[in-house]
N, C-alpha and C positions, 0 to 999 in steps of 0.2 A: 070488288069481292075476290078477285083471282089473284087479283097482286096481294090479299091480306094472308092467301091460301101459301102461298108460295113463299111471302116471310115464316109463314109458321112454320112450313115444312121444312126448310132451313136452319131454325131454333133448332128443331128435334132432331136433328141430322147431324145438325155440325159434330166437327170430330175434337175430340180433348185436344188443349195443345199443346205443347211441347213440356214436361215437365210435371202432366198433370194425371194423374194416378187415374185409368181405365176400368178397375174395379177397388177404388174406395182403397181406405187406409187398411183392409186386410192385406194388401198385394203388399205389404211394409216387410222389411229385412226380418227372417223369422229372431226368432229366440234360439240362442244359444246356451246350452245347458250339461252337463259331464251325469252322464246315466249307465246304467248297467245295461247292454242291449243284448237280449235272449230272440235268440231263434228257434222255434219247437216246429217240427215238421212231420206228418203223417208218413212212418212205412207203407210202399205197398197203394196210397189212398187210389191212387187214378184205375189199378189193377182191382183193388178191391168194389172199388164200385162197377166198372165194365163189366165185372163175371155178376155181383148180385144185384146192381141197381143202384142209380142215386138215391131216388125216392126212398128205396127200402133200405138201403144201409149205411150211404156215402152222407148223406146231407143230414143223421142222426148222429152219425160218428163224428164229422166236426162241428156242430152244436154241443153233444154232451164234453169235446173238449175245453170247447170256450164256456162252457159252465164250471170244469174243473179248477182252470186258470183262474176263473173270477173268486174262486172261494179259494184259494191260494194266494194269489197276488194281493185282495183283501188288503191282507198285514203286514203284506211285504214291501208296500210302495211301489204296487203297482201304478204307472201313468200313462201309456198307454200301452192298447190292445189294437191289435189291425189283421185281420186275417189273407193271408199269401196263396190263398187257396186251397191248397193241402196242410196249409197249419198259420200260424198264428207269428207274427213281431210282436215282442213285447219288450219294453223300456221301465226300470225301477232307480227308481230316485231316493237321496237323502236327504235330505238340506243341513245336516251336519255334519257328513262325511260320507267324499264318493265313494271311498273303500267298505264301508256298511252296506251301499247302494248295492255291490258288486257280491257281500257275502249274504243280504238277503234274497239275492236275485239265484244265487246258488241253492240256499237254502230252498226254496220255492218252487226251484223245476225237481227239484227230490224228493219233496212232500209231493208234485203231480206225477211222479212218476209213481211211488207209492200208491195216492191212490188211483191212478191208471190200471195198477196190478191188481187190486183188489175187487174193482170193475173188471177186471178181465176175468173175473173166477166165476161170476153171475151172469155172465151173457155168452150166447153161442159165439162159437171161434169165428164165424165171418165179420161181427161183430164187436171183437177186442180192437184196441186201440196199440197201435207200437209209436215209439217216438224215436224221433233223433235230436236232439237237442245239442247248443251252440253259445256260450257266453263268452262279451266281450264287455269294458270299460272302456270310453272316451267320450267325446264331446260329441254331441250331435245337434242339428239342426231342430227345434219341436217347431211342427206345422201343425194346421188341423188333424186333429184323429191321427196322424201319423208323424216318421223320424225320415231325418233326410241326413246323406249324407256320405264321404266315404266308407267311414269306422261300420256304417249300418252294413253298409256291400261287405264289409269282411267279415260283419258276423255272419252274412248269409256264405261268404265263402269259408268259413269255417266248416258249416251245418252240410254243405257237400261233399267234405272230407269223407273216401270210404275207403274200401279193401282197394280196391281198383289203384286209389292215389299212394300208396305205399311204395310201387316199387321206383317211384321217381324221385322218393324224398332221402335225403341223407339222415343215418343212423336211426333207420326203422324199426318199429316190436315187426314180428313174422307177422303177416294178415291173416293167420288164424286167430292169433291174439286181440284181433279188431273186433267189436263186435256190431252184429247185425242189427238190433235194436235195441232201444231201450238205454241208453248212454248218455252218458253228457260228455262235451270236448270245452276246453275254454283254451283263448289268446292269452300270452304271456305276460302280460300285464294284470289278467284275472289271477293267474298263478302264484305270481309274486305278490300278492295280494292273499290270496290262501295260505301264503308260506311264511309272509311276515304275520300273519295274523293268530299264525299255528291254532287254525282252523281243525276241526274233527272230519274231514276232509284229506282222504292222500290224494295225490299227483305218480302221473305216470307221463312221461312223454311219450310220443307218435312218433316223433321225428322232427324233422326240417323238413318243411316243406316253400313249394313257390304257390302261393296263392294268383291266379288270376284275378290281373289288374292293380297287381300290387309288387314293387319291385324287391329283391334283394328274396332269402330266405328266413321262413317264422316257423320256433319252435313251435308246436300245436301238441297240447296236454289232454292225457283223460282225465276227469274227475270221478274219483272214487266213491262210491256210497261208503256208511261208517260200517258196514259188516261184511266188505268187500274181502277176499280174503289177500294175503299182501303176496303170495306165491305165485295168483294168478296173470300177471304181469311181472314181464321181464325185462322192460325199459326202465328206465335212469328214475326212480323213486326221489318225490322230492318231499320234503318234510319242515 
């Protein structure tokens, strides 16, 4: 009886061997794919909630955003959603054309920024939602629920771009010209794509900057809403 105990504890024991997949055919080399990869980020969220509460204001403010996105993204080719804790990764796809992927993925943080605004005119100010917003195109890893990747880290180092990072970049707008919320910035590849596509979209350059973790210098562009006025930017207009 002890020696049948101690084969079977053995069975259930033994270890995979050499070759042999530890959690099943998911651990398999993901998918690789060329998406539009958006970064949308709460102004303010960690200060906003400390002064009035998660309960009461932090944790309905990123809900009704992920509710925005969902009825935006909808039509846009949304695939995925993943929230970064103050805001949201999001990935939009084409399957007939990555440069569509990248203008409806533009198109999409503008209608949520829209209606971001017009939610902000029905709820108390502790309440309003501000964005900073972040678009790139390239190839990314798709894993479960989520993108993996370098291209992802540089949209996220995009979306960290602020006043602060101006004065180290070459041929900067002044940082008054930067603004605090509410913006969208895209990598030069979403630009060129805006510009070949003579998009209702203007471009404004930031500058040259050195992104962390990525070598060399990347022009980094604002995206202009269509009733932006053209005066209020005085960096290099691309069209």
């Amino acid at each position: 009886m002890v020696c049948a105990l101690r084969v079977r504890f053995r069975a259930c024991c033994a270890r995979p061997r050499i070759g042999q997949l530890a959690f099943g055919d998911s651990a398999a080399m993901p998918e690789v794919a060329t998406e539009a990869i958006v970064v949308v980020d709460l102004v303010e969220a960690t200060l906003t909630s400390n002064l009035f509460g998660w309960y009461a204001v932090g944790r309905q403010a990123i809900r009704d955003l992920r509710a925005l996105i969902g009825e935006v993204g909808e039509r846009g080719g949304l695939r995925c959603l993943r929230s970064t804790g103050d805001g949201y990764l999001l990935t939009f796809h084409d399957p007939q054309s990555a440069e569509q992927a990248a203008l409806r993925a533009v198109e999409a943080v503008f209608e949520l920024l829209s209606r971001v605004a017009l939610r902000n005119r029905e709820v108390p100010e502790e309440r309003a939602l501000n964005l900073r917003c972040a678009v790139h195109l390239s190839e990314v890893d798709i894993v479960s629920n989520d993108r993996e990747g370098p291209h992802v880290s540089l949209a996220f180092r995009l979306e960290e771009i602020s006043r602060a990072s101006l004065p180290a970049a070459l041929n900067p707008i002044p940082p008054e010209q930067f603004p605090l919320q509410n913006y969208v910035l895209c990598s030069e590849e979403v630009a060129g794509i805006l510009s070949r596509r003579a998009s209702r979209w203007g471009m404004v350059s930031i500058g040259l900057l050195k992104l962390k973790g990525f070598s060399g210098w990347r022009e980094v562009f604002r995206v202009l809403p269509e009733d932006h006025p053209i005066d209020l930017a005085s960096g290099m207009r691309v069209s």
